[in-house]
MOPAC internal coordinates of N, CA, C and O (Angstrom, degrees):
PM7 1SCF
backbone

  N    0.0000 0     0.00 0     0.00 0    0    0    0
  C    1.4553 1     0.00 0     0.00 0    1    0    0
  C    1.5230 1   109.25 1     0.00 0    2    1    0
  O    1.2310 1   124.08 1   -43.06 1    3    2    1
  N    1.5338 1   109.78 1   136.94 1    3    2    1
  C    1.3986 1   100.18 1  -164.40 1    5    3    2
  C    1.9992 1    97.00 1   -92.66 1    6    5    3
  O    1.2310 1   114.19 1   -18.50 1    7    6    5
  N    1.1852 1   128.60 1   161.50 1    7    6    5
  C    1.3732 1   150.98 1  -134.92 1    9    7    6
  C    1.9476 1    87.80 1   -93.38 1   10    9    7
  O    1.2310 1   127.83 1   -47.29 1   11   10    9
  N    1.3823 1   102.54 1   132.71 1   11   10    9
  C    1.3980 1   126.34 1  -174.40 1   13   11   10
  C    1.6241 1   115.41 1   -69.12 1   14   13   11
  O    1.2310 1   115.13 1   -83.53 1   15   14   13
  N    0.6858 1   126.84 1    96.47 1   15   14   13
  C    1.8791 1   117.71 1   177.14 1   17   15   14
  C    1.3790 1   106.65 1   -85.90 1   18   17   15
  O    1.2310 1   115.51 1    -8.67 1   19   18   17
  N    1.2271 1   126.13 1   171.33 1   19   18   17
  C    1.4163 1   143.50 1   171.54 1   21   19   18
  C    1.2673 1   130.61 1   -23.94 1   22   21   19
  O    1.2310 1   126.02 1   129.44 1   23   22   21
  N    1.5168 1   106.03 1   -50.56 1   23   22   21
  C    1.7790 1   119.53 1   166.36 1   25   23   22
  C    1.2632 1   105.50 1   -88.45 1   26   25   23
  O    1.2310 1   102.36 1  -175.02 1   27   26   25
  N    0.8732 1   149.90 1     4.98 1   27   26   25
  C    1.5378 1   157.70 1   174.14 1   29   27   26
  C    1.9027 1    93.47 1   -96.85 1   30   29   27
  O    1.2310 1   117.60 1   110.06 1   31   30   29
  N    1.0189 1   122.18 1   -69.94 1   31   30   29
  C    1.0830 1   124.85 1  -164.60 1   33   31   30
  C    1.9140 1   101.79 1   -58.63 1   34   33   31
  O    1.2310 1   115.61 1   121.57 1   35   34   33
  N    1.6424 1   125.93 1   -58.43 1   35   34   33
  C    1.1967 1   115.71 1   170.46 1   37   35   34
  C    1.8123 1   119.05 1   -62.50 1   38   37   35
  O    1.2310 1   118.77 1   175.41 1   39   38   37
  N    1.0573 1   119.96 1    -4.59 1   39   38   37
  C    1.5205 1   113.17 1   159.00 1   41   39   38
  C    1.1450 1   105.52 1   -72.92 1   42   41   39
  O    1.2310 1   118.23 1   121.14 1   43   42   41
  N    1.2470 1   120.97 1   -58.86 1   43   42   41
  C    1.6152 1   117.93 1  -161.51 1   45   43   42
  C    2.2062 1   104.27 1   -66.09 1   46   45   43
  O    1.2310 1   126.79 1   152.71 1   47   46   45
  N    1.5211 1   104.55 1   -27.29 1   47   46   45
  C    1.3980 1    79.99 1   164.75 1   49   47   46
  C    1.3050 1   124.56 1  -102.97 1   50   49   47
  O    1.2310 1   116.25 1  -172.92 1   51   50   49
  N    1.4487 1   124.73 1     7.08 1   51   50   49
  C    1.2141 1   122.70 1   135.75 1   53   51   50
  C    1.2956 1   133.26 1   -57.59 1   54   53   51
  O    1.2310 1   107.50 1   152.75 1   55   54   53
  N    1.0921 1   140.91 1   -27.25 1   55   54   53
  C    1.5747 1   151.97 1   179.80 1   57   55   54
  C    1.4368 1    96.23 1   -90.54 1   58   57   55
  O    1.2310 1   108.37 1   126.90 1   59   58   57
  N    1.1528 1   139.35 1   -53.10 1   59   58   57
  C    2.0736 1   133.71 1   160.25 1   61   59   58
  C    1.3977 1    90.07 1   -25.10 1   62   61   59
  O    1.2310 1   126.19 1    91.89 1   63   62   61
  N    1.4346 1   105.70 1   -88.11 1   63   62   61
  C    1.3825 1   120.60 1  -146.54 1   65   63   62
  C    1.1760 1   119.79 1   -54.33 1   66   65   63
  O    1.2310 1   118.18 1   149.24 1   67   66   65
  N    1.5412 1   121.07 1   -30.76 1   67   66   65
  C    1.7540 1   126.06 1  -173.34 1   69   67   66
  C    1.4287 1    89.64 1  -117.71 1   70   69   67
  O    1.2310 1   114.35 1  -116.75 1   71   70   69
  N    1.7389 1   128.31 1    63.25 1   71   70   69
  C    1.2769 1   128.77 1   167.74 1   73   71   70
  C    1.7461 1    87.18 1   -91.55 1   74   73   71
  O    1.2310 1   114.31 1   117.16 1   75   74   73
  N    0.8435 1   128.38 1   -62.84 1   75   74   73
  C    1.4069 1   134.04 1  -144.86 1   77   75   74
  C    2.1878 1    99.01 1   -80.81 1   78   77   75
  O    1.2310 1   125.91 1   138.57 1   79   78   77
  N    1.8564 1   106.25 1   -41.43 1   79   78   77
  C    1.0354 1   118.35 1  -165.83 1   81   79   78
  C    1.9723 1   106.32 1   -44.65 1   82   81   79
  O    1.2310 1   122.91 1    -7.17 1   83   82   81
  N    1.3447 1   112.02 1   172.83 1   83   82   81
  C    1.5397 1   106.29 1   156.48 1   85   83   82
  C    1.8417 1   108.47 1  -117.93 1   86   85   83
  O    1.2310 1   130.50 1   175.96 1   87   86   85
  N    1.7517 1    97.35 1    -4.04 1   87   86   85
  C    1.3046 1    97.08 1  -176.56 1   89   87   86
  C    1.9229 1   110.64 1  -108.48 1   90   89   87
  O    1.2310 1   125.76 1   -96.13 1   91   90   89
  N    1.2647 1   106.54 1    83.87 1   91   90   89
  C    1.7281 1   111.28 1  -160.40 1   93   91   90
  C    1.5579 1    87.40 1   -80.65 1   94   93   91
  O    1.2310 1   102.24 1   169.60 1   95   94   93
  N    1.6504 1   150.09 1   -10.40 1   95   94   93
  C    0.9606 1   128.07 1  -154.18 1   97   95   94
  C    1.7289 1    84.54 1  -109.21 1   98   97   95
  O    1.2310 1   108.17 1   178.61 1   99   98   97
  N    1.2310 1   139.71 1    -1.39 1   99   98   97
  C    1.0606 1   126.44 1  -148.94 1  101   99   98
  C    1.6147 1    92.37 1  -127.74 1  102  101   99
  O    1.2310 1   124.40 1   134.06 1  103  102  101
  N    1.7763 1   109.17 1   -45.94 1  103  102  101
  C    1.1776 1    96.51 1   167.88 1  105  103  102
  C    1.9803 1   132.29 1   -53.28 1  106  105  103
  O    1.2310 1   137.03 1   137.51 1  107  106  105
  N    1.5992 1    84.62 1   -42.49 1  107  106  105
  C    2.1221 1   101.02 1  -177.26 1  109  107  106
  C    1.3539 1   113.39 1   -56.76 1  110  109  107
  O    1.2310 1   116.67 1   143.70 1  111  110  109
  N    2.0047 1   123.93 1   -36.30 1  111  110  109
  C    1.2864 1   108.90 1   157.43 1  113  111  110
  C    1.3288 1   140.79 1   -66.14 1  114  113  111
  O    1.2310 1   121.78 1   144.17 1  115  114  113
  N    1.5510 1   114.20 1   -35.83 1  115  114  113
  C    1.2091 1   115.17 1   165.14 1  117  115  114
  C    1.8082 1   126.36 1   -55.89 1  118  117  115
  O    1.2310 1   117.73 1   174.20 1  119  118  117
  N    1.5951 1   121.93 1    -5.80 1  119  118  117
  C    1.2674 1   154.87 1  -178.86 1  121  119  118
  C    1.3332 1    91.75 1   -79.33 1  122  121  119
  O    1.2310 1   112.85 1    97.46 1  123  122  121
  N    1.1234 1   131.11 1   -82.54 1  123  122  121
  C    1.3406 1   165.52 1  -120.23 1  125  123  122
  C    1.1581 1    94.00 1   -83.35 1  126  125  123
  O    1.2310 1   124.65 1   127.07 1  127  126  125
  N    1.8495 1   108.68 1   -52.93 1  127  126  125
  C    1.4457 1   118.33 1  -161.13 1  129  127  126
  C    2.0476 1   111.22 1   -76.61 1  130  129  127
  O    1.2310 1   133.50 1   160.11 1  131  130  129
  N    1.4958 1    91.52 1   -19.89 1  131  130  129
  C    1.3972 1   109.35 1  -164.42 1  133  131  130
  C    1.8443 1    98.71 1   -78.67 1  134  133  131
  O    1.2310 1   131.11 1   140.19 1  135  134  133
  N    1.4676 1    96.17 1   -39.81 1  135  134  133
  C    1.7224 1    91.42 1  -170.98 1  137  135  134
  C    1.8665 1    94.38 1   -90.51 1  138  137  135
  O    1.2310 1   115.94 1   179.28 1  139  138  137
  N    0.7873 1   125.32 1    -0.72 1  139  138  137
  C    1.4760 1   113.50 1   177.25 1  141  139  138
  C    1.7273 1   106.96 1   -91.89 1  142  141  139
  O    1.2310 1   123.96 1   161.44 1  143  142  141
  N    1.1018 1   110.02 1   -18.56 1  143  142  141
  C    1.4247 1   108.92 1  -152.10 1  145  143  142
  C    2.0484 1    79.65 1  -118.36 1  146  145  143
  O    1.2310 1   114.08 1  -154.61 1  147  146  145
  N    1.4142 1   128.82 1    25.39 1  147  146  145
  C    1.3001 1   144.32 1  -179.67 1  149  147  146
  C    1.6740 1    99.66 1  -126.85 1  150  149  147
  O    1.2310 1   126.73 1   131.21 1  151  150  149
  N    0.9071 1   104.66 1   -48.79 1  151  150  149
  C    1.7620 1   121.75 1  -177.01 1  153  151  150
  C    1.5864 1   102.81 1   -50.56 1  154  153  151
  O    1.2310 1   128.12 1   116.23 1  155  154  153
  N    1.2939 1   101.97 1   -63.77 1  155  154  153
  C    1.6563 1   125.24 1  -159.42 1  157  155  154
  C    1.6665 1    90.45 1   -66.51 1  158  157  155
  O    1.2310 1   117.65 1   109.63 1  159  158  157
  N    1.2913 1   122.08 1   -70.37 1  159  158  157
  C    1.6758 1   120.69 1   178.85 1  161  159  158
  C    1.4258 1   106.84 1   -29.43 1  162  161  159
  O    1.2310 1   122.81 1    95.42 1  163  162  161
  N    1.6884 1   112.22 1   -84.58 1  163  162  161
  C    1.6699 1   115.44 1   171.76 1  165  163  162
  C    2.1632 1   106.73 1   -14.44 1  166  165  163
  O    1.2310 1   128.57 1   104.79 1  167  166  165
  N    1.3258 1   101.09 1   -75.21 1  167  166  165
  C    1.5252 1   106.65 1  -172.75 1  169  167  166
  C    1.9358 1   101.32 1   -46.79 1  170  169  167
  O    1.2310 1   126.25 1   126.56 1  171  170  169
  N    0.7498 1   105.59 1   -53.44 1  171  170  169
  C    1.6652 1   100.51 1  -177.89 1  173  171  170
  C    1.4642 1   116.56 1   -37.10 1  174  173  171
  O    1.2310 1   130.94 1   113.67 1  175  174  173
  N    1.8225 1    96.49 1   -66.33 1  175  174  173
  C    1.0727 1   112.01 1   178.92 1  177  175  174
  C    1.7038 1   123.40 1   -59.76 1  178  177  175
  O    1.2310 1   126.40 1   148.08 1  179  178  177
  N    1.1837 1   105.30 1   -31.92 1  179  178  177
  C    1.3908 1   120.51 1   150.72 1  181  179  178
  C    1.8933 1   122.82 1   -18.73 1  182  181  179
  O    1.2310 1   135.20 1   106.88 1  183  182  181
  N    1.3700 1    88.19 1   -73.12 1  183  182  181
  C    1.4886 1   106.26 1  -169.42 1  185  183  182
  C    1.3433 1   120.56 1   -92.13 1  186  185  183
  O    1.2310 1   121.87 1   176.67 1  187  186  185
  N    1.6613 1   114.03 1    -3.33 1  187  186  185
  C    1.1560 1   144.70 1   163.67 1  189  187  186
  C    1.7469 1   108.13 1   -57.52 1  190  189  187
  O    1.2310 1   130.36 1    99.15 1  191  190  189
  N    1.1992 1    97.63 1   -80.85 1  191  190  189
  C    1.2325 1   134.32 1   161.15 1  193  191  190
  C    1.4640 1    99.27 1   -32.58 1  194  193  191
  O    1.2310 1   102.16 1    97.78 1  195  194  193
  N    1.0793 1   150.23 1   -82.22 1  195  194  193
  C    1.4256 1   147.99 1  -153.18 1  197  195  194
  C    1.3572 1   102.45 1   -83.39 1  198  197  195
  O    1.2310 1   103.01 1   161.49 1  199  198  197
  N    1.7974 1   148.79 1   -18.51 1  199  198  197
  C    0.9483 1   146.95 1   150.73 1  201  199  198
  C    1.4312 1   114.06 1   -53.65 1  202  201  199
  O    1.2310 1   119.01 1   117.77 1  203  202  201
  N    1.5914 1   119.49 1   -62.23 1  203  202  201
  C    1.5870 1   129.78 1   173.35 1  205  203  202
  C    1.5448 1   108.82 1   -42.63 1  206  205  203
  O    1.2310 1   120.59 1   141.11 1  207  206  205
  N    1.3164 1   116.48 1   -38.89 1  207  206  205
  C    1.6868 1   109.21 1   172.99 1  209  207  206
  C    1.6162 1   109.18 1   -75.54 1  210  209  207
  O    1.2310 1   116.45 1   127.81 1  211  210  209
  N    1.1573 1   124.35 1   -52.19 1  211  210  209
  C    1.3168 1   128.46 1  -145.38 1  213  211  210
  C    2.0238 1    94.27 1   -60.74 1  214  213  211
  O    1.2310 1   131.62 1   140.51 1  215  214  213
  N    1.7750 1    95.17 1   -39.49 1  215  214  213
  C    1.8113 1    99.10 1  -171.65 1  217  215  214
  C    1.4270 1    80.88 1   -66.12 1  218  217  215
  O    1.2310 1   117.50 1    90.90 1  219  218  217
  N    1.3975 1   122.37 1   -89.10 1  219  218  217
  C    1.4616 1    99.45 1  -161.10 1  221  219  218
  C    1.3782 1   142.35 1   -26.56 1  222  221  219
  O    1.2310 1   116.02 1   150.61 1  223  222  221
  N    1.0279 1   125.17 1   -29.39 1  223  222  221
  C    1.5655 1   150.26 1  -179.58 1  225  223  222
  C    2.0407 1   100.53 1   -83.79 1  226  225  223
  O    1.2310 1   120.88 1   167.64 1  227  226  225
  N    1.5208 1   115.92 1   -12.36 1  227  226  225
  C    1.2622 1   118.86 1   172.52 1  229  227  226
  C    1.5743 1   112.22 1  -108.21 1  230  229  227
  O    1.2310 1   120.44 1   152.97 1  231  230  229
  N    1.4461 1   116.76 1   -27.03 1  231  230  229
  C    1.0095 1   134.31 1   169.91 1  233  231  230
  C    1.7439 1   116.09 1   -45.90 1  234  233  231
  O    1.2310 1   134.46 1   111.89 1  235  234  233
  N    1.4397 1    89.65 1   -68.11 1  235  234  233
  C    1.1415 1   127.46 1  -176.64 1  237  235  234
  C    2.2994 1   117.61 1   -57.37 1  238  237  235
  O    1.2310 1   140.62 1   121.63 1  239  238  237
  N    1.2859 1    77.60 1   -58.37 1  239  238  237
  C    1.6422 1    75.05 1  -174.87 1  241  239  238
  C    1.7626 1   101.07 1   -89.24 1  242  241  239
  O    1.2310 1   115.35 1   141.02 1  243  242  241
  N    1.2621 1   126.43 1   -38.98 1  243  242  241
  C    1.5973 1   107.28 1   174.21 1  245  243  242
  C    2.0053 1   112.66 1  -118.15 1  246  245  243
  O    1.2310 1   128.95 1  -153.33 1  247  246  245
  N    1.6276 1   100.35 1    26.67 1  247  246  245
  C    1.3135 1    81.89 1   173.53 1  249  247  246
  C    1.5666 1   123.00 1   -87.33 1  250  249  247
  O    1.2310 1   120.10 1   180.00 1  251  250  249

């Protein structure tokens, strides 16, 4: 089996999740919306995170 990427991975938990549903187009955005709006936090926190070091690390060695 060839290796799952990102849209591969939210199909397959769209197709779990709206096994039982009759509304698969309504359930897969609300999916969609959940890991996008998960993505974007992570990235924030991301660059959050690497700013909070970099001052400290400026603070620190020439403050």
């Amino acid at each position: 089996r060839e290796p799952c990427d990102p849209e591969c991975k939210k199909r397959m938990l769209c197709d779990l999740k709206s096994g039982r549903s009759n509304d698969r187009k309504h359930t897969c955005a609300k999916i969609k919306k959940q890991i996008e709006n998960r993505e974007w936090k992570d990235w924030k926190n991301w660059i959050f995170s690497g700013l909070t070091i970099t001052s400290l690390a400026t603070w620190w060695f020439w403050g």
